[in-house]
C-alpha positions in Angstrom: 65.5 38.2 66.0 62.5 38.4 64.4 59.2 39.3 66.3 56.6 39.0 63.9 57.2 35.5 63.3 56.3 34.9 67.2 53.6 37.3 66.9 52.1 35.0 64.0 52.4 31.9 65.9 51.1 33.5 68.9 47.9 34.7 66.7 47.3 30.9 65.1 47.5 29.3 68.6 44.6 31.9 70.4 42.1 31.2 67.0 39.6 29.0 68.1 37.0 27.2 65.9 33.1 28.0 66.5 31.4 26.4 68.9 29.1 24.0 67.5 24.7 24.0 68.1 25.2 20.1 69.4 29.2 18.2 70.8 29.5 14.8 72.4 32.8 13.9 73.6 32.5 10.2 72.5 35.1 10.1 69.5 32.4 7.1 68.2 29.6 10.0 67.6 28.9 11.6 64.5 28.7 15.1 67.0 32.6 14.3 67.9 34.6 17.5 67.1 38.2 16.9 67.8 39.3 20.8 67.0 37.1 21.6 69.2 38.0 19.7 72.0 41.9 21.2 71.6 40.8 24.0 73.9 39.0 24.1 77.2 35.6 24.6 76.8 32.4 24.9 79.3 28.4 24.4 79.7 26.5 26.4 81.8 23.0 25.0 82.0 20.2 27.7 83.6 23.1 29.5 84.7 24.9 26.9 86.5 28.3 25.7 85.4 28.4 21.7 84.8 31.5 19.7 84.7 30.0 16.2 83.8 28.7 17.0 80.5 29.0 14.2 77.6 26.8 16.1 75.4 24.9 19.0 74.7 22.3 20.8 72.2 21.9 24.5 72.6 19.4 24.9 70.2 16.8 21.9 72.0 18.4 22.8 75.4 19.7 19.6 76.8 22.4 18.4 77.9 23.3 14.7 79.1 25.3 13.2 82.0 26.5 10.0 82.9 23.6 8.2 85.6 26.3 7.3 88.9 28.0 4.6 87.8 25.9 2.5 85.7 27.3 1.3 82.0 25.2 -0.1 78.7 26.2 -3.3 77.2 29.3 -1.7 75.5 30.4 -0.4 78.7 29.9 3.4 77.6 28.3 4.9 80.9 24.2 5.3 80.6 23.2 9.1 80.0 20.7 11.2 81.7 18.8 13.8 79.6 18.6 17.2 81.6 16.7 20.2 80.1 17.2 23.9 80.6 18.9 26.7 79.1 22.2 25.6 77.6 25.2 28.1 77.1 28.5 26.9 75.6 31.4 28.9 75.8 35.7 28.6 75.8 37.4 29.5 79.2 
């Protein structure tokens, strides 16, 4: 058999792209990344993890979350800006 071929593959599969200054996860927004969104990633936000992130800037320090359960006219969910110190990172 050939190890170095599964070495390769194993390398291609563990490369992951930089994580950019501002993601949404809405597919609709220009700040979609889909090769991004391949691997897990997280948000810590003033040194909390957050699992309810739609979207984040590092560099202005927000991130924003769906408010409970309410929807705009589309029916996307309505977003709550929060502020703080934004970290992004893969798990």
């Amino acid at each position: 058999m050939n190890d170095t071929t599964t070495t390769d593959a194993t390398t291609d599969t563990t490369s992951k792209p930089d994580l950019p200054d501002r993601l949404c996860v809405n597919p609709l927004s220009k700040h979609y990344n889909a090769e991004v969104f391949k691997h897990d990633i997280g948000i810590r936000l003033n040194g909390k993890e957050r699992f309810d992130v739609e979207e984040y800037c590092i560099s202005e320090g927000w991130v924003k979350v769906a408010a409970a359960k309410a929807l705009d006219r589309r029916g996307q969910p309505l977003l709550m800006t929060v502020k703080g110190t934004v970290e992004a990172f893969y798990r």
